[in-house]
VOFI-188251 format. One record per residue (C-alpha): x, y, z; residue in three letters; residue number from 1. Coordinates in pm, 1 decimal, always signed. Each point is the difference from the previous one (the first is absolute). Example, Ala and Ser with C-alpha at 12.3 -4.5 7.8 and 13.67 -1.06 7.14 Angstrom:
BEGIN
xx, yy, zz, rest, nr
+1230.0, -450.0, +780.0, ALA, 1 $
+137.0, +344.0, -66.0, SER, 2 $
//
This chain:
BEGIN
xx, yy, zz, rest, nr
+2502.1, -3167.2, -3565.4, UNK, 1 $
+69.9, -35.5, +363.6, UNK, 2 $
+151.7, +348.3, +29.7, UNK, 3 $
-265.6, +171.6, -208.3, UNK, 4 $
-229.2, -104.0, +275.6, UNK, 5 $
+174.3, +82.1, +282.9, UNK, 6 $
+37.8, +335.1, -181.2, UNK, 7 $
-329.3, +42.2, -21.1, UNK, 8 $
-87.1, -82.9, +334.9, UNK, 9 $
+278.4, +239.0, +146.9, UNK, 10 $
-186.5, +261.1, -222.6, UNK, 11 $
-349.4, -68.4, +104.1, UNK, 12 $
+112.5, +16.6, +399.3, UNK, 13 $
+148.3, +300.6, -79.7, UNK, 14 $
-293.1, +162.0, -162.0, UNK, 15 $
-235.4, -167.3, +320.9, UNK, 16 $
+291.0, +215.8, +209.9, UNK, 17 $
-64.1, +331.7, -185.1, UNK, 18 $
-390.0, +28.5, -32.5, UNK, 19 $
-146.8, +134.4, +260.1, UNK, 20 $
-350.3, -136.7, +136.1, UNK, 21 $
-208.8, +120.1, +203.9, UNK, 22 $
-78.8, -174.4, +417.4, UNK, 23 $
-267.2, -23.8, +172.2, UNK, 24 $
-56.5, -55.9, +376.9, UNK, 25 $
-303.6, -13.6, +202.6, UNK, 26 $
-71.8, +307.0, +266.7, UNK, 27 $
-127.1, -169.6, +270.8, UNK, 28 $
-258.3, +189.0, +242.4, UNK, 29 $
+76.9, -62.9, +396.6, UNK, 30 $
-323.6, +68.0, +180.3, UNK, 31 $
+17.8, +52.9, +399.0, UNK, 32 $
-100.9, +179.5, +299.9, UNK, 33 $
+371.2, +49.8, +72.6, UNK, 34 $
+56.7, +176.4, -333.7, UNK, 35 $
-313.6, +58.8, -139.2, UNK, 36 $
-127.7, -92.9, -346.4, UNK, 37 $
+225.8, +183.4, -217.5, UNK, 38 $
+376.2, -164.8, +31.4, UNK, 39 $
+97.1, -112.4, -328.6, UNK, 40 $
+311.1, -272.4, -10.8, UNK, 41 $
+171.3, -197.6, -239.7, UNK, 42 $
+176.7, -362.6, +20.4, UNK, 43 $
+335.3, -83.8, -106.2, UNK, 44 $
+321.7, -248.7, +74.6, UNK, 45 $
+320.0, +113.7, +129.0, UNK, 46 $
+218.6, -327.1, +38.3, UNK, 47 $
-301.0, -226.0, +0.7, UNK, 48 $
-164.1, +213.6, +263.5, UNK, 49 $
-347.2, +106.4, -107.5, UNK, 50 $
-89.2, +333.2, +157.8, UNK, 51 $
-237.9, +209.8, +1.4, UNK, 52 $
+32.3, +429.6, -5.9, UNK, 53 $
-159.0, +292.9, -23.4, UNK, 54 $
-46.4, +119.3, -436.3, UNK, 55 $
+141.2, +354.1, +87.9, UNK, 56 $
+16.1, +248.0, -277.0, UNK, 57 $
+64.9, +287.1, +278.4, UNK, 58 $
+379.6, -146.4, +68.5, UNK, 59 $
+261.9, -136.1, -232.0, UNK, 60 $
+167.1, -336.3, +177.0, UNK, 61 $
-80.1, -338.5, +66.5, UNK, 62 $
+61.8, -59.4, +357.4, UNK, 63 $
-37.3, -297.5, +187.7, UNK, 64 $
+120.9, -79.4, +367.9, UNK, 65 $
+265.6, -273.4, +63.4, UNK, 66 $
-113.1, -315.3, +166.7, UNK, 67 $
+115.3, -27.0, +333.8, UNK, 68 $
+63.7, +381.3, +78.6, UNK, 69 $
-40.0, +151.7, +301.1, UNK, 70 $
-295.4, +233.7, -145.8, UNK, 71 $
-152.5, -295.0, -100.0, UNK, 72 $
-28.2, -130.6, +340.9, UNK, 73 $
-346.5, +95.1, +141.0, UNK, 74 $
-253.8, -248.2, -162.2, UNK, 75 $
-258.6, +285.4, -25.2, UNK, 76 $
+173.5, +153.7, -221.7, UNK, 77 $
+135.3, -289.3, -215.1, UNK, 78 $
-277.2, -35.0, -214.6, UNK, 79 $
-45.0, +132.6, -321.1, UNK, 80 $
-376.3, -37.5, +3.6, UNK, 81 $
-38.7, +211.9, +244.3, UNK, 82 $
+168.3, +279.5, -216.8, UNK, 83 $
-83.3, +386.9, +61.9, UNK, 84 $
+228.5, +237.4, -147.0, UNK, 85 $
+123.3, +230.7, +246.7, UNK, 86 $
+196.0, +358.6, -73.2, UNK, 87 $
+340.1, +55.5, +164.8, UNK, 88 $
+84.6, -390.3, +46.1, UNK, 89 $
+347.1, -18.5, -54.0, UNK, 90 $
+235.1, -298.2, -107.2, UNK, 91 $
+378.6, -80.7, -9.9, UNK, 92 $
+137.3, -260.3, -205.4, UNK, 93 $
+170.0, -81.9, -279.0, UNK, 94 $
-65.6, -33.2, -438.8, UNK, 95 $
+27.7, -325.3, -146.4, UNK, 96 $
+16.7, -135.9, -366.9, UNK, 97 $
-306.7, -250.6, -6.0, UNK, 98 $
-216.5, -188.9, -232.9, UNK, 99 $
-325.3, +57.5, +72.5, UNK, 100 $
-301.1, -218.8, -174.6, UNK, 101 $
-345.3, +110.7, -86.0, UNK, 102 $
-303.2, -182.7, -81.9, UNK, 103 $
+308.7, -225.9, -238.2, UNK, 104 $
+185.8, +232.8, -86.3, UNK, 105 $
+325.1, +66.5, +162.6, UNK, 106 $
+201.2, +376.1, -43.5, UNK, 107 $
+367.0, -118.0, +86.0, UNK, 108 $
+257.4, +245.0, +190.7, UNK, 109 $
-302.0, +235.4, +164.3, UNK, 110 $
+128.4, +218.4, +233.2, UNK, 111 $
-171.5, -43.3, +363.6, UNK, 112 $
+9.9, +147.2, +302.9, UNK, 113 $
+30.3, -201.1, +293.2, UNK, 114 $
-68.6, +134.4, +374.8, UNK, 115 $
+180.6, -123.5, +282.2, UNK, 116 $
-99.8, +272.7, +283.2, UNK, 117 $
-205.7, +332.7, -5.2, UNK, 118 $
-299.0, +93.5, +182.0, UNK, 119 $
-360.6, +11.3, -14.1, UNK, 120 $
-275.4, +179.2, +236.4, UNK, 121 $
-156.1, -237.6, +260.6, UNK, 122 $
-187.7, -298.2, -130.4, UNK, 123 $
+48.7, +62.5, -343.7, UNK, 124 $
+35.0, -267.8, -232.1, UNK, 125 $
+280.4, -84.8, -210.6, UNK, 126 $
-34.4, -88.4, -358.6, UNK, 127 $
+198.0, +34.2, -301.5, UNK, 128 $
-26.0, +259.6, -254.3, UNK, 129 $
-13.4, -50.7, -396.7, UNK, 130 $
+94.2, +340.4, -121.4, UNK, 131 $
+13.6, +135.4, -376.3, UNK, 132 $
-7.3, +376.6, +27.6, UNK, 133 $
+216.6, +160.2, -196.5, UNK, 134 $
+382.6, -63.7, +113.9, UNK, 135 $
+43.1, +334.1, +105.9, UNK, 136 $
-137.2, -101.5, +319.9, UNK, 137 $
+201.6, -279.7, +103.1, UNK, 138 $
+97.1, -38.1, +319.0, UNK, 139 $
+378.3, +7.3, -93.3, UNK, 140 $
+343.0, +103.3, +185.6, UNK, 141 $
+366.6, -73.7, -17.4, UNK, 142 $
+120.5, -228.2, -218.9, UNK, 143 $
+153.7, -323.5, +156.7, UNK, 144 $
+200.4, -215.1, -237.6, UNK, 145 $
+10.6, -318.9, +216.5, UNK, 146 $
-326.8, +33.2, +110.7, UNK, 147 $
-254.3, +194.5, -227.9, UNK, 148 $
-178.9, +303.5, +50.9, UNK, 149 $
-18.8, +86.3, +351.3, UNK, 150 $
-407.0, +61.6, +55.1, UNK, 151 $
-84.1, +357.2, +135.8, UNK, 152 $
-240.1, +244.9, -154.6, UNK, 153 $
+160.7, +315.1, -92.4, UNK, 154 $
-191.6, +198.1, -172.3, UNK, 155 $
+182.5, +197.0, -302.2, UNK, 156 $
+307.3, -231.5, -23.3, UNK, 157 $
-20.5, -101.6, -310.9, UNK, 158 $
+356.1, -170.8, -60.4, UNK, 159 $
-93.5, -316.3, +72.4, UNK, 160 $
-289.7, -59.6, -146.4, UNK, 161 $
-78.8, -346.6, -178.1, UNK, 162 $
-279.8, -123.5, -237.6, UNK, 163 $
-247.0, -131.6, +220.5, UNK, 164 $
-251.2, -285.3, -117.2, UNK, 165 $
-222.7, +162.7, -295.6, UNK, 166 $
+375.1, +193.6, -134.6, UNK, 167 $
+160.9, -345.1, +2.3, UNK, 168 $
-257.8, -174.1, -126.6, UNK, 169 $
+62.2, +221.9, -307.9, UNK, 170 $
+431.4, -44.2, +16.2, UNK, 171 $
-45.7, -348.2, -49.8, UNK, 172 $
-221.8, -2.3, -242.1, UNK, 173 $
-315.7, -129.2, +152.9, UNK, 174 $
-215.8, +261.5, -82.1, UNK, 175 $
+30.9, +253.1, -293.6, UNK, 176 $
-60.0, +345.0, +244.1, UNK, 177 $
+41.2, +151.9, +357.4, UNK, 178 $
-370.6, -61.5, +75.3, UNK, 179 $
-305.2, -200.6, +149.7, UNK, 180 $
-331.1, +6.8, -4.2, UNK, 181 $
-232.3, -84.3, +292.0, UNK, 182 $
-345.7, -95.4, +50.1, UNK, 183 $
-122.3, +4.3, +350.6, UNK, 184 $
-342.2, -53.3, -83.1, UNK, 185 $
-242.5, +2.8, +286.8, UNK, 186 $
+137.7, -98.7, +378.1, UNK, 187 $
-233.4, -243.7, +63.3, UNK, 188 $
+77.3, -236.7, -274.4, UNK, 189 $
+327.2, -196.6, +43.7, UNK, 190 $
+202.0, +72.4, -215.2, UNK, 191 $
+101.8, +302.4, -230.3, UNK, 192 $
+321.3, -31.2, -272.9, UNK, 193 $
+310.6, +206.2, -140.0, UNK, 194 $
+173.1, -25.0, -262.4, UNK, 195 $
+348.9, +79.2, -65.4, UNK, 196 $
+80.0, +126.4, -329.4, UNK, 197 $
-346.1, +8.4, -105.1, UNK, 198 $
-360.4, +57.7, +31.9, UNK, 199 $
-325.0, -174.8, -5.0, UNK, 200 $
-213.4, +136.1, -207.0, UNK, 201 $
-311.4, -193.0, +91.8, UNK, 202 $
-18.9, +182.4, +338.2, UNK, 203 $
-52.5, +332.2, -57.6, UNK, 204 $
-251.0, +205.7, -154.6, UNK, 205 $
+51.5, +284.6, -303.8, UNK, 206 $
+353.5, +92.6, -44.0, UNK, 207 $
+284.8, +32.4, +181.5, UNK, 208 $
+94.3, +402.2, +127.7, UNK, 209 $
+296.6, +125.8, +87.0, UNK, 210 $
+112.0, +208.5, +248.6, UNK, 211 $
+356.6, +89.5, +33.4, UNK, 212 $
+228.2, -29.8, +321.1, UNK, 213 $
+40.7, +328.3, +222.2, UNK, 214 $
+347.6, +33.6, +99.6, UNK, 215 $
+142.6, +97.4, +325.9, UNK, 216 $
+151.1, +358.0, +87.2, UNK, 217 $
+381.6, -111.2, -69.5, UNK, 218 $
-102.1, -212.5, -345.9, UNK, 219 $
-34.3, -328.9, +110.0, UNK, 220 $
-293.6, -263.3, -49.1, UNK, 221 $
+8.0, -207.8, +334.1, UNK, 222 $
-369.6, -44.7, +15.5, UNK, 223 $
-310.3, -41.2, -201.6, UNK, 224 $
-92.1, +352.1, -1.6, UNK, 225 $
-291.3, +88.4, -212.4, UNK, 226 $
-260.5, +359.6, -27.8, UNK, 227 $
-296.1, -35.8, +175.9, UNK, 228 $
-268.9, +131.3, -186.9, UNK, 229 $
-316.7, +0.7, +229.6, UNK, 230 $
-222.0, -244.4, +201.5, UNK, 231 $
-357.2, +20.4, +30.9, UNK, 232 $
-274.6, -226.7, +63.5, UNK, 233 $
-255.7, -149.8, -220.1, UNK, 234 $
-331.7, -89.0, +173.5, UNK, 235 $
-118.4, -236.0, -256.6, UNK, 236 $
-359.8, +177.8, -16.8, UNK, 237 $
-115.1, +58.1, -296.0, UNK, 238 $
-22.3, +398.8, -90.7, UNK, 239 $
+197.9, +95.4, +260.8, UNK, 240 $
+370.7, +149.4, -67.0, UNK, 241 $
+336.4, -106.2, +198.2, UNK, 242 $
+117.6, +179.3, +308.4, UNK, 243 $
+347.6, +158.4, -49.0, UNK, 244 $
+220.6, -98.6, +363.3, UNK, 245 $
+343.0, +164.5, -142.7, UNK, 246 $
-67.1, +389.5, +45.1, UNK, 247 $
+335.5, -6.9, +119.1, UNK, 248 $
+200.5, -244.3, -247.6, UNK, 249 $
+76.9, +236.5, -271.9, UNK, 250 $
-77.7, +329.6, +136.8, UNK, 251 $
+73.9, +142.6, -370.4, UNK, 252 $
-308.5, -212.7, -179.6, UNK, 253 $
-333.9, +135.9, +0.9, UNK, 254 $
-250.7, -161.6, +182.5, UNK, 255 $
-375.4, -27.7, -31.4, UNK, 256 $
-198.7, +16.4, +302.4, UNK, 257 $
-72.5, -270.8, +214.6, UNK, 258 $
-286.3, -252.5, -61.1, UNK, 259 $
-250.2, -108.2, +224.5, UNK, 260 $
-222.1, -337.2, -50.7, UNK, 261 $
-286.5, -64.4, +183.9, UNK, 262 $
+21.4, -345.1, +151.5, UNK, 263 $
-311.1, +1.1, +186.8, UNK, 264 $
-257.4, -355.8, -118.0, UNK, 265 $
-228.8, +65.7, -241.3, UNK, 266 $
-287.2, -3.1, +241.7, UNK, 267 $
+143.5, +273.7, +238.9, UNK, 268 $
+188.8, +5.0, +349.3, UNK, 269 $
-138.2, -93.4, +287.4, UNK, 270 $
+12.1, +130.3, +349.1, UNK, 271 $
+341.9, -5.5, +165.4, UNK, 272 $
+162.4, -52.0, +354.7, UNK, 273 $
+233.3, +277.0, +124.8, UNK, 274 $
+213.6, -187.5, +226.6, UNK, 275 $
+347.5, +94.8, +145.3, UNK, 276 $
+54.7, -343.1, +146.7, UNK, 277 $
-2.2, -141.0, -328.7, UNK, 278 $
+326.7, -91.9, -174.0, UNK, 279 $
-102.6, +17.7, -357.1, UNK, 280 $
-251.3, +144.7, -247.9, UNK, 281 $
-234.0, -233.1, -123.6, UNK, 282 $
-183.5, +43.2, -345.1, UNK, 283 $
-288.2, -193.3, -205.8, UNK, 284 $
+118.5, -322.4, -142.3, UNK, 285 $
-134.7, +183.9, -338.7, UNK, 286 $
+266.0, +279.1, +41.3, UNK, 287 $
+305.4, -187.8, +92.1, UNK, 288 $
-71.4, -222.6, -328.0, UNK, 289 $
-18.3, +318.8, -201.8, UNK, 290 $
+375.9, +45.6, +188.9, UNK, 291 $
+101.4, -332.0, -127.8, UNK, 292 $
-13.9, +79.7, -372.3, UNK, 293 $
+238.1, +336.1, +18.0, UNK, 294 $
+363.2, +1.1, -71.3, UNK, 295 $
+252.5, +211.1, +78.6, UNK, 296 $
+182.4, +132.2, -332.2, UNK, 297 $
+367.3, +66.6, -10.6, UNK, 298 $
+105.8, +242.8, -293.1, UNK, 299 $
+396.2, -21.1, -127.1, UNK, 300 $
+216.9, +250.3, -212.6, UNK, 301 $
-209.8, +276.2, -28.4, UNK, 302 $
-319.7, -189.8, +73.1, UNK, 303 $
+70.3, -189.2, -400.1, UNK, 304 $
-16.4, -363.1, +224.0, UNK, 305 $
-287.4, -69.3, +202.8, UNK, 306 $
-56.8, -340.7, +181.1, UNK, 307 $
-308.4, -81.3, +199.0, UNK, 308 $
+40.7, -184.2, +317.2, UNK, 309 $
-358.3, -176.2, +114.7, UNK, 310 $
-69.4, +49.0, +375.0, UNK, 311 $
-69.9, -307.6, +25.6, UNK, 312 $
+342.6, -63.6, -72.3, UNK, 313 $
+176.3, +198.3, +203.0, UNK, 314 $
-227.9, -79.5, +314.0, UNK, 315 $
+177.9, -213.0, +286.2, UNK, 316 $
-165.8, -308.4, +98.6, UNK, 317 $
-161.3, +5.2, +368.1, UNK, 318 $
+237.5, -296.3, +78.7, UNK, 319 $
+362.4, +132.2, -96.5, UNK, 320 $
-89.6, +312.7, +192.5, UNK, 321 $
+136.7, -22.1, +363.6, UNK, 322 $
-295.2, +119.3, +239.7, UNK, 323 $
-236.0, +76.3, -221.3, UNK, 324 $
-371.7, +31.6, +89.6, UNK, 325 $
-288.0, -139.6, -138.2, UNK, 326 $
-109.0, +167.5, -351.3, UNK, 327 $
+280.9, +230.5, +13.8, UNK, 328 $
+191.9, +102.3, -324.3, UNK, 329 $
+374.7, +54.9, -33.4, UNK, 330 $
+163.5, +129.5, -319.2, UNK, 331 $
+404.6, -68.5, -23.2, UNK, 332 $
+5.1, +449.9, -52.6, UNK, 333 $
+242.9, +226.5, +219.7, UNK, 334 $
+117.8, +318.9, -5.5, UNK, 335 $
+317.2, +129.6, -103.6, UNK, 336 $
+152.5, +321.5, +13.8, UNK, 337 $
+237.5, -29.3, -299.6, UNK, 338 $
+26.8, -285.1, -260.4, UNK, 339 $
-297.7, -213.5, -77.2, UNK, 340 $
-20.0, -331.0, -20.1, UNK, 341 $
-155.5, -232.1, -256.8, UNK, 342 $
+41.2, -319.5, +196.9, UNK, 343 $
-162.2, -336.4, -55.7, UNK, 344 $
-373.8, +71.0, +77.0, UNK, 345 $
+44.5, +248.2, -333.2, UNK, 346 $
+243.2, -223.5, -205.9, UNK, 347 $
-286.4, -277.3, -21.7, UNK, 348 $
-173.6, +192.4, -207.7, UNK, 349 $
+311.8, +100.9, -197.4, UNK, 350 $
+211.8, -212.7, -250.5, UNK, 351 $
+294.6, +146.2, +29.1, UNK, 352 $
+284.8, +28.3, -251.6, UNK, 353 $
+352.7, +68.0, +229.3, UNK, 354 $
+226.1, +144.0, -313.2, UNK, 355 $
+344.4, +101.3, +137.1, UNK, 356 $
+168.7, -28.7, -388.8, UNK, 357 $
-209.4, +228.0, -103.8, UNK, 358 $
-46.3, +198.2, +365.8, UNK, 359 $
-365.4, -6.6, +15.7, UNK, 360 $
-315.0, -175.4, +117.7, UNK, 361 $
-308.1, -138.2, -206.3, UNK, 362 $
-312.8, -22.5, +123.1, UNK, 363 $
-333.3, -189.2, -81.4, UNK, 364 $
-340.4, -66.4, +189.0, UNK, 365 $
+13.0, -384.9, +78.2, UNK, 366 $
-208.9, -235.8, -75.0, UNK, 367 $
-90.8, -209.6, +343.6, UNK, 368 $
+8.4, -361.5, -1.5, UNK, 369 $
+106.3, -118.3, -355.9, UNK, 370 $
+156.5, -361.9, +14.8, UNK, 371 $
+129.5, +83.0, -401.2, UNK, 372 $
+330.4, +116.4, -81.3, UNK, 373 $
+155.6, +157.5, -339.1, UNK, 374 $
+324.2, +66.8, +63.5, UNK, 375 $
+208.9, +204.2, -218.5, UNK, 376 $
+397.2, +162.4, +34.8, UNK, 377 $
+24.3, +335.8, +95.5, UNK, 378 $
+68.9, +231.4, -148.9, UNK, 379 $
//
């Protein structure tokens, strides 16, 4: 009797061992004028240590700085609420085997990257990084025995690569695929979610598109590399049509001629002021509302995904913006002269699907600020 029980108890803890589930964590939204309004971290325990790090699906390791450490010295930059992500920062340290906990849920032996030195540009801030790119990315060298991986990004040395948190997740059994799901939804609520392993179907509208991964020149798949269709913007007025801004994305794709929406009130313009000495351009109330409803549209795989991003979304609040003058409007858009990127302004209006299993990304317009959640497995 006894040992029919404790059979079947060994058998249902094994069976709790091999089904996967899916997690979910909250994406919490850091809002300040240091970083701006768009710096999206999780939380987590290393060792009892809660910390707090920057959700980056551009980059492949978690990396967190070792208490005490001489780059850890200057108090300005020994806060991770004061987090900005910098490009060219570069760390020295060492990989660890770690458990690290989640929102109760703890993913023993995670590989981690822990900083000891490095360097970083005058007064930036130091914060630690929460990275689930694909692991083709990972900032991996020589293999120490005693000690770990030794942390240095080489790019193209794949040898030593490892499975980093969403690829381990899946080895032990956690989740049933490579993949997570994430739902920004918009910056200036607190909190968005991901899910690991799964998705959440309340938060998205329609279905779910894919888009598969481009790779890079020598075959690899270090990055979440998609096609980029075309962006235009919508002006929200009714009758009037959307005005293409990607002549030069695809220069194969027709293109229709350019738009152009009257935004003047409906009871006309009046006079105007032509002032050099004036720092900005200022329009009827009437007009800049009109503004207020557009969107800019971003068009994926041959222009088969679209997603709508409000302005009103994507708009910087007067207070994160450092020197900013009264009634002036800032959008979080730059140029670039060879890769675009579809950063977290975009993503908020994006639930995102990052698939590495099956190499490819899925895509659905979000629904903002649903408290429900249906969560299934995926696939």
């Amino acid at each position: 009797m006894y040992s029919i029980l404790y059979l079947c108890l060994l058998l249902a803890f094994a069976n709790a061992q091999q089904n996967p589930k899916v997690v979910q964590t909250d994406l919490i939204h850091l809002k300040s004028q240091a970083s701006g309004p768009f710096i999206p971290l999780v939380q987590f325990s290393l060792e009892n240590q809660t910390i707090n790090a920057l959700f980056d699906t551009g980059s492949s390791d978690i990396i967190v700085p070792q208490k005490g450490s001489s780059i850890c010295q200057n108090p300005a930059q020994h806060s991770t609420l004061q987090a900005t992500f910098v490009n060219g920062t570069e760390f020295n340290g060492d990989f660890a085997a770690l458990d690290l906990a989640m929102d109760g849920q703890t993913v023993t032996g995670t590989t981690v990257g822990i900083f000891t030195s490095g360097s970083l540009p005058p007064d930036a801030p130091l914060f630690p990084i929460f990275g689930v790119g694909p692991v083709q990315a990972e900032a991996v060298g020589s293999t120490q025995p005693q000690h770990g991986r030794k942390l240095r990004r080489q790019a193209g040395n794949f040898a030593n690569l490892y499975p980093n948190l969403p690829a381990h997740m899946k080895e032990i059994g956690m989740i049933k695929s490579n993949a997570f799901s994430v739902y920004t939804d918009d910056a200036r609520a607190k909190t968005g979610s991901i899910v690991y392993g799964g998705i959440d179907t309340a938060k998205f509208e329609g279905q779910l598109q894919e888009v598969p991964l481009e790779r890079a020149n020598d075959g690899a798949l270090p990055s979440f590399v998609i096609k980029f269709g075309s962006v235009s913007m919508e002006t929200g007025i009714s009758g009037s049509s959307e005005i293409n801004l990607s002549s030069h994305i695809n220069n194969d794709a027709p293109r229709a001629a350019a738009a152009t929406t009257d935004l003047a009130p409906r009871d006309g313009l009046p006079v105007t002021l032509v002032d050099t000495g004036a720092p900005s351009i200022l329009l009827p109330a009437a007009s800049l509302q009109m503004l207020a409803t557009a969107a800019m549209v971003f068009r994926f795989n041959n222009d088969a995904i679209a997603i709508r991003a409000p302005m009103d979304t994507l708009v910087m609040p007067q207070a994160l913006v450092q020197d900013a003058r009264p009634g002036q409007c800032v959008l979080p858009v730059f140029p670039s002269q060879d890769t675009a990127v579809m950063g977290l302004p975009m993503l908020q209006s994006a639930h995102v699907v990052f698939d590495m299993d099956g190499e490819k990304l899925l895509m659905a317009q979000t629904k903002f600020n649903v408290t429900e959640s249906s969560l299934r497995k995926y696939p």
